[in-house]
N, C-alpha and C positions, 0 to 999 in steps of 0.2 A: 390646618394644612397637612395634606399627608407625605409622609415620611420618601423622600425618592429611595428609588432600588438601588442599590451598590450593584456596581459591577467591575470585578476584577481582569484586566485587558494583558492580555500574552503580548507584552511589548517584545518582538523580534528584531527591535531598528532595522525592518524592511518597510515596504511604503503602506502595504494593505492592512500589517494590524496598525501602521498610524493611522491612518486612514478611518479603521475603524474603532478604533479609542475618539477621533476629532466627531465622528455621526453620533457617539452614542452621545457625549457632549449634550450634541444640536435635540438629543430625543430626551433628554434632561435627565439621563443618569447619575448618578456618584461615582465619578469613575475612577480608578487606582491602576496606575500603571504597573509591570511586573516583568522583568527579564528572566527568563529561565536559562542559569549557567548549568549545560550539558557536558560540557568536556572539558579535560584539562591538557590531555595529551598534544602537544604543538608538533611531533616529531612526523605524524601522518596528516596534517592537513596542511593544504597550499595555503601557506600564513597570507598572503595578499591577496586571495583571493576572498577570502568568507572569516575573516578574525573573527574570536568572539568578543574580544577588548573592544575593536570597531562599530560592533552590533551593540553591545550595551552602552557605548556610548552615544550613538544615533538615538536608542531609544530615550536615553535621558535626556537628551536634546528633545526631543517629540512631546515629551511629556511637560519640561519645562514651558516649550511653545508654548503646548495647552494649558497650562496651569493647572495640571492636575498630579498629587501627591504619585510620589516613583522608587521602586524599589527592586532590586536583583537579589534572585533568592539559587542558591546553588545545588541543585538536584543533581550531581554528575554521579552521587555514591548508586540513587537510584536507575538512573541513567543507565553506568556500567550492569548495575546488578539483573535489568530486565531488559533491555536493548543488546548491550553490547555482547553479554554474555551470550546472550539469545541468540545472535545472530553468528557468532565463532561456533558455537553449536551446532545451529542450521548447516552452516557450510561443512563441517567437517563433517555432517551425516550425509553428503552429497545435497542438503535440498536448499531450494533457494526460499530464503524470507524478505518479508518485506516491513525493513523496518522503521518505515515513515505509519503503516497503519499500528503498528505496538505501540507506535511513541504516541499518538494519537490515544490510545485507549490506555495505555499505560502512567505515561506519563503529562499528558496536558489534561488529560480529561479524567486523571484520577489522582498524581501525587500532586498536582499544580491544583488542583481542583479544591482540596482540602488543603492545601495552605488558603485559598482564597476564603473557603468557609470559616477558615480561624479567624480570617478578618472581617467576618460576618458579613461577608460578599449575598447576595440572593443569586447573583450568576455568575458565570467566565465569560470572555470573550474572544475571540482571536480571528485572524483576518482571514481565515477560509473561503474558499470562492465555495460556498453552498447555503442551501436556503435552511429552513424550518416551519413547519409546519404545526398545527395544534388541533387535534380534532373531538370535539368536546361531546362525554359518553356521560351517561347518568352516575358512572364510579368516579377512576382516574382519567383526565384527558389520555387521549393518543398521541404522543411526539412522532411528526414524520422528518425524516431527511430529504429534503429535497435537493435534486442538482443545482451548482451555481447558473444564473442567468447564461453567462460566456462562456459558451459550450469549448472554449479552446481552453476553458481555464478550471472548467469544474470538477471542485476535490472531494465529490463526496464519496466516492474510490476511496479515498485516502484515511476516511471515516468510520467507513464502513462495519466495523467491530464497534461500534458505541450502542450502548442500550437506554431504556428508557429512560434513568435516572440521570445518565450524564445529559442526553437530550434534554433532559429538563430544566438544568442546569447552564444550558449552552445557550449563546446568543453571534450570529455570523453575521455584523453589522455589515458587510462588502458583500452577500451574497448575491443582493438585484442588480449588480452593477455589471457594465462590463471594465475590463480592466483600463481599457484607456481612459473611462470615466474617475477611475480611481486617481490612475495620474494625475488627471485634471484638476480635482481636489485636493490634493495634496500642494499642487503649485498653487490654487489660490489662496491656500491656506500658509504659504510657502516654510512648506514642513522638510525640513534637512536631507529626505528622504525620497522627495517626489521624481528625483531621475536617477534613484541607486538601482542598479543590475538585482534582477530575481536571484536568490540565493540558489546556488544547485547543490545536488551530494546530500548525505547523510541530514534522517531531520536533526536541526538544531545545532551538528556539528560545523557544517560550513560545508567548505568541496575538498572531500578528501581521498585520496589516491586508492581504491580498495585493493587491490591487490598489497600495497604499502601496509594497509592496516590488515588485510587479514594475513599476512604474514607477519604479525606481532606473536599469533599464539598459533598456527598452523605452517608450518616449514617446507621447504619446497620440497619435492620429493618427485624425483624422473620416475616418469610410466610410458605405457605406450596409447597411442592415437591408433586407433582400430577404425578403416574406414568399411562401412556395411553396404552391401550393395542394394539399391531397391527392389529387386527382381529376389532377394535372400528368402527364405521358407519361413521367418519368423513372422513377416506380412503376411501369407497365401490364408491366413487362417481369420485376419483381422476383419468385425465386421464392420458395415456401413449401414448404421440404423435404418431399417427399412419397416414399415407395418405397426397398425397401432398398440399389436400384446408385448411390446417389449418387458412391462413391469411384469408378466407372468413368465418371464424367462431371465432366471439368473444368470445361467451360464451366457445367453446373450450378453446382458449388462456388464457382468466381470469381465467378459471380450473387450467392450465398446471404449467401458470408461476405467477400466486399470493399465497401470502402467507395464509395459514390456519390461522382460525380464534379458538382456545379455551375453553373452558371452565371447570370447576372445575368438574362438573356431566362427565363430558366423559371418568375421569380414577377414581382412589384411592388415598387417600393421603398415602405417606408410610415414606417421613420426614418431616424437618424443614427447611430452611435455612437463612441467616440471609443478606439476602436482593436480589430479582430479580434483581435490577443493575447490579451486580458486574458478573451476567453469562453472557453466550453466544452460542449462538444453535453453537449445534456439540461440545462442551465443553463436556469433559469428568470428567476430574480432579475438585479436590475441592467441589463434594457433600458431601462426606462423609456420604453415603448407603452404609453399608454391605450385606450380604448374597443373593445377588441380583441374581448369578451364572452369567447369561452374564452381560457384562459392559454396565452400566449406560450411554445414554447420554442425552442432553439436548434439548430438541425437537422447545421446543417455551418458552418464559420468556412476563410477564405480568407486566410490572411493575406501572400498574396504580392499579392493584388489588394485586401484589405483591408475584405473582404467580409462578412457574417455572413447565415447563410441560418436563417429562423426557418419554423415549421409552428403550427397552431392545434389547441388541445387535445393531452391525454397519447396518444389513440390516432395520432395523426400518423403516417402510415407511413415519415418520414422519421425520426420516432424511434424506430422497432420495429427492431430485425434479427435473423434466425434465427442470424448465425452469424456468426464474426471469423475471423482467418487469424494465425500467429505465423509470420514468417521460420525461415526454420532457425538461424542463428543466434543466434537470440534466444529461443530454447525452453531449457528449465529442468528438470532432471528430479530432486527431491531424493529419491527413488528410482533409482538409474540403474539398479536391475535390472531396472523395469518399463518401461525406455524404448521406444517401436514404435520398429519398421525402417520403412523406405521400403516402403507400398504395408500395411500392417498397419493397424489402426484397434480402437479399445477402448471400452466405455460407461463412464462416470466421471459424478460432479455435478461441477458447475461454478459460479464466481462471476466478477463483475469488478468488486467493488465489496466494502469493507467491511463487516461485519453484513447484506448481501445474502442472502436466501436460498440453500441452494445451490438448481439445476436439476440434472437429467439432461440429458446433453449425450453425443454422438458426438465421437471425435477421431479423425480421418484422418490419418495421417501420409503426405508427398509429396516428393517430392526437393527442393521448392522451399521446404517447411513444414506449418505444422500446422495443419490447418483443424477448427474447433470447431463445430461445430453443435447447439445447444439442442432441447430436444423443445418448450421456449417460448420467444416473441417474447424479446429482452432491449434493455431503455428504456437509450437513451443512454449504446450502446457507440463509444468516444472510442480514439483513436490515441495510443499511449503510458499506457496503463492499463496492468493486468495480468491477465490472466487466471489463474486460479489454480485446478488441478481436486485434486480428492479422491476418495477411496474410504470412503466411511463419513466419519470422524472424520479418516481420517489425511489430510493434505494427500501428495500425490503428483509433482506438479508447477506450473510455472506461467511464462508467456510475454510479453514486451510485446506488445499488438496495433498490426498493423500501421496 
């Protein structure tokens, strides 16, 4: 009789990795429950909103349901050391990060991934709303990521930095589902879980107040709110990708898809605020400007000089840009057969933002990087996102912008 596959399940005590801990079950795995303790700090999270005492208790509930062996394992030293640090980083160099996709590749699908392997796991599991695919070559198979069925729900955004080996590795039992389906399951299984609220905030911390936590290690500091006018000289120059030679034209490119450069003399001061870390272009909330008539947003953040530059209304040309640039280093291909060479360029949709639409987008490949250009404007593209392109359903690749 052959041996079943082990499979190590990211119990979260929310409903979808029960959910899919109770499928793999039904597809006759070996399954082992596993909570991953991320944080220790109580002082920045709304305790009743997202504990994590409350979530590993649910999961051990879940797992007892199921009769299947359960165990919490405490990543928080790795946690702080790639995440957290990572992200007090991010903001104090002004850029914004995202860091549910690090904890994804950092931590579920590589410090979690290899405790699983200790236990001579064949795969992970966890309740991701995305698919997987396997496309079989004369070498190694192809792992593809494919989006979740429930287009209101699908994480493969959230994914999107995984490569082949953790794909190999990975198994999205909730992927074909929609969610209300899940629910469904989980009530007839009546799992402790099956009507708990989606966790929001930080992955794996709970809902935590950011500004609360990023002022643990970045301190408030009064600057000024410079508002830019849109009719200002630093737009008259900005292009709007027009004609097919754009890749034979750098200083094109470096127009389309790098980021504006600043300064105090280009608007008015018209606030205060109490420190450029803590925003983020295309932020709205949180200045606290009145009588503005159109809505305030944030155009560019300075935080060496401590500056925040804001525009009036969503058409603001300070918050449109046709196009962003990835370093080469910092390009992601979880496809690497379809990676361009130097001087190649391919059409793909594109997102840089969760539940975003996707766009049609061009990507130039250059010895210096990847420059993306949209067929549309895209609202409050940020340094330290991710850009993330696709083919249909499947995700393809995805890059920090620079």
């Amino acid at each position: 009789m052959e041996k079943k596959k082990r499979v190590v399940v990211g119990l979260s005590g929310g409903v979808d990795s029960s959910v899919a801990a109770f499928l793999l079950l039904q597809e006759g795995y070996e399954v082992i429950g596993m909570f991953m303790k991320n944080w220790h700090d109580e002082s920045v999270t709304i305790s009743n909103e997202c504990p994590w005492m409350e979530d590993s208790t649910d999961a051990m509930l879940v797992a007892e349901k199921l009769g299947i062996p359960f165990q919490a394992i405490d990543l928080s030293e790795d946690y702080r050391e790639r995440i957290v640090d990572y992200m007090f980083a991010e903001y104090k160099a002004g850029r914004t990060p995202n860091p549910d996709i690090l904890c994804n590749r950092e931590i579920k699908f590589d410090i979690f991934l290899k405790a699983a392997e200790k236990l001579k796991a064949d795969f992970v599991a966890t309740g991701h709303y995305c698919q997987k695919g396997i496309i079989p070559t004369e070498k190694e198979p192809i792992y593809q990521l494919i989006a979740g069925a429930d287009p209101n729900k699908d994480q493969s955004y959230f994914l999107c930095q995984l490569n082949q080996y953790q794909l190999s590795k990975a198994l999205f039992p909730i992927g074909h589902l929609q969610k209300s389906e899940v629910r469904q399951i989980a009530k007839e299984q009546e799992l402790v879980t099956a009507d708990k609220k989606d966790s929001q905030g930080l992955c794996f911390i709970g809902k935590v107040r950011l500004p609360d936590f990023l002022q643990q290690q970045l301190l408030p500091k009064k600057g000024d709110i410079i508002t830019v006018s849109e009719d200002a000289a630093i737009y008259s120059n900005r292009l709007v990708p027009v004609g097919p030679d754009l890749s034979e034209d750098q200083e094109a490119l470096d127009n389309i898809c790098m980021p504006l450069t600043y300064s105090p003399d280009l608007g008015k001061k018209i606030a205060e605020h109490n420190g450029a870390h803590y925003f983020t272009i295309g932020q709205r909330k949180g200045l606290q400007v009145g009588g503005t008539g159109k809505p305030l947003f944030v155009i560019a953040t300075d935080t060496k000089e401590n500056v925040i530059y804001t525009g009036l209304g969503e058409d603001h040309p300070g918050l449109l840009r046709y196009g962003l640039f990835v370093p080469t280093d910092d390009i992601h291909w979880i496809r690497t057969d379809r990676m361009l060479a130097v001087g190649e360029e391919a059409r793909y949709q594109a997102r840089i933002r969760y539940r975003q639409p996707l766009t049609d987008a061009t990507l130039i490949q250059k010895e210096n990087g990847l420059y993306v250009i949209f067929d549309q404007a895209q609202r409050g593209v940020a340094s330290g996102q991710f850009v993330a392109w696709y083919d249909g359903t499947e995700a393809i690749g995805s890059g920090t912008i620079f």
